[in-house]
N, C-alpha and C positions, 0 to 999 in steps of 0.2 A: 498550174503550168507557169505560172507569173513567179512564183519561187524558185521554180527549177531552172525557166530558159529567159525569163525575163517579160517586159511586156510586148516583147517582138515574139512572143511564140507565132510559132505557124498558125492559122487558123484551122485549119483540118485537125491539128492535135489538141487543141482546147476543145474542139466539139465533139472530138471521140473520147476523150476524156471525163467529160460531162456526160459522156452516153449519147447526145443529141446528134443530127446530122446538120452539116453545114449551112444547109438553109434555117433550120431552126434558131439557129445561132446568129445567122443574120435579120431574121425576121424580127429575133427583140436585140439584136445589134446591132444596127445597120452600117455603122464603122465601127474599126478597130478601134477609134477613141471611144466611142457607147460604153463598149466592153473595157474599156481601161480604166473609164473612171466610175463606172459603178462599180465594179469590182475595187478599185482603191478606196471609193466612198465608207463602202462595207467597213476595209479593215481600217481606215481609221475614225470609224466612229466607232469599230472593236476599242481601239486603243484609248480612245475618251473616254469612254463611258466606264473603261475599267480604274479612270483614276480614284472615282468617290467608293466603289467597291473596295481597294486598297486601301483609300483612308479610314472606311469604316472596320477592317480588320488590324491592321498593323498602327503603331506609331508614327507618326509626322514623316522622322526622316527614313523609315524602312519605307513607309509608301511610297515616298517619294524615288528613292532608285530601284523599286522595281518596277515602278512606274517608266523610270527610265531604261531599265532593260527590256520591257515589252516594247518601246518608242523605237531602242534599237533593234531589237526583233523584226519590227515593223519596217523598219528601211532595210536591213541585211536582206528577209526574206522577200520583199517587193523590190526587186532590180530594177532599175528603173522611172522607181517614185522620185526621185530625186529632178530626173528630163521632165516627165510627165506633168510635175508642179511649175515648169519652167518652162515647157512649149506655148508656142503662137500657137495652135491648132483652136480654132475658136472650143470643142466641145471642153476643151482638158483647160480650157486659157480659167476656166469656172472654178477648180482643181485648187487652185492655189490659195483662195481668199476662203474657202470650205477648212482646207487643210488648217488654217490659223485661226478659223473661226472656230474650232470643234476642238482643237490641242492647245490653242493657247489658254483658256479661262481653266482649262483640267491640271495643266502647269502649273499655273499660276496659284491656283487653289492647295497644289501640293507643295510650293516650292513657301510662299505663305507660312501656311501650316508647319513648315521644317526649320523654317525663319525663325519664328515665331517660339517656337520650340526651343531656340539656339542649337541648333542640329547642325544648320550649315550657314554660311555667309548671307549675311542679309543684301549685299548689294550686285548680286546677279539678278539682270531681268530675264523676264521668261521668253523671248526675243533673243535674249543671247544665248539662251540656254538650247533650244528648240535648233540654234543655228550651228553653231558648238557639237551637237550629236549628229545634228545629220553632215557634217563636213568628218566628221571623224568614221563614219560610214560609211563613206564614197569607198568604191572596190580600187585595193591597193592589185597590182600584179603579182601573182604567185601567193599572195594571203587569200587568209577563205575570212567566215566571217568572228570566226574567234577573237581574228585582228580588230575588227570592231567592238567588238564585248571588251576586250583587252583595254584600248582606248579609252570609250566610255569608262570604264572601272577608273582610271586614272583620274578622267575630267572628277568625278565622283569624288574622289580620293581630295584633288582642289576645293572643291564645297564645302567640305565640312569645316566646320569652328576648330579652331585649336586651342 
C-alpha cells in the first residue's frame, strides 16, 4: 500500500489488504507511525543486507550501482520515506539515525570496494552519496519513477574514473 498511495494510505485499505481487520492492525499498530516505521525498518534493512550479497556475486563497481538502484528502488517505491526520516513524530524521530546506521557502513563498504578497484572516484563520501540519491528521488510533477532511475544512472555516470 505504501508503494501505491504512500505512507498516508487509508487504514481500512492496508488492513484489507493484509486480509486483517482494523482492529487487528491496531492491536499491533497502535499509530499510524508503529505501522510506518516497521514497515520501512523492514525494507531498509531489505536494502542493507543486500549490499554484501551483491559484493559477494558481482565486481566492486557492478555491486555497487546496483546496489544503488535497489537504494533507488527503495525511495521511488516508499513515498514518503523521505517526510518519514524527517518528521518530529517522536515514534518516526528513531527512523533517521536507523536509516544511516543500516545504509551508511553497506555504502560505504561498496563505494570502498569500487574505490579501491579504481572503478569510480575516490573522493565521494558515503554521506554525499546516500544524499545525492535520495534528492534525485524526490517525486518531480508529471514524472513517474523512471525519472528517478534516469537521474541516478547519471549521478553513476559522474563516479566513475575516466
Amino acid at each position: 500500500m505504501f508503494a501505491a498511495s504512500g505512507v498516508d494510505a487509508p487504514v481500512r485499505e492496508i488492513a484489507d489488504r493484509a486480509g486483517v481487520g482494523v482492529g487487528t492492525l491496531y492491536r499491533h499498530f497502535p499509530e499510524r507511525s508503529d505501522l510506518v516505521k516497521a514497515v520501512l525498518e523492514r525494507e531498509i534493512d531489505a536494502c542493507a543486507d543486500a549490499g554484501p550479497a551483491l559484493s559477494a556475486k558481482h565486481a566492486p563497481g557492478e555491486a555497487l550501482v546496483l546496489w544503488l538502484g535497489r537504494y533507488t528502488e527503495l525511495l521511488g517505491a516508499k513515498r514518503g520515506l523521505a517526510s518519514a526520516l524527517h518528521s518530529s513524530e517522536p515514534t518516526l524521530e528513531a527512523l533517521r539515525p536507523y536509516f544511516y546506521e543500516r545504509m551508511s557502513p553497506t555504502l560505504e563498504a561498496l563505494l570502498d570496494a569500487a574505490a579501491a578497484n579504481s572503478e569510480v572516484r575516490d573522493d565521494v563520501t558515503t554521506a554525499d552519496l546516500l544524499s545525492a540519491v535520495a534528492k534525485l528521488c524526490m517525486p518531480v510533477p508529471g514524472e513517474g519513477p523512471e525519472n528517478s532511475r534516469r537521474m541516478v544512472a547519471l549521478l553513476v555516470d559522474g563516479l566513475r574514473r575516466t
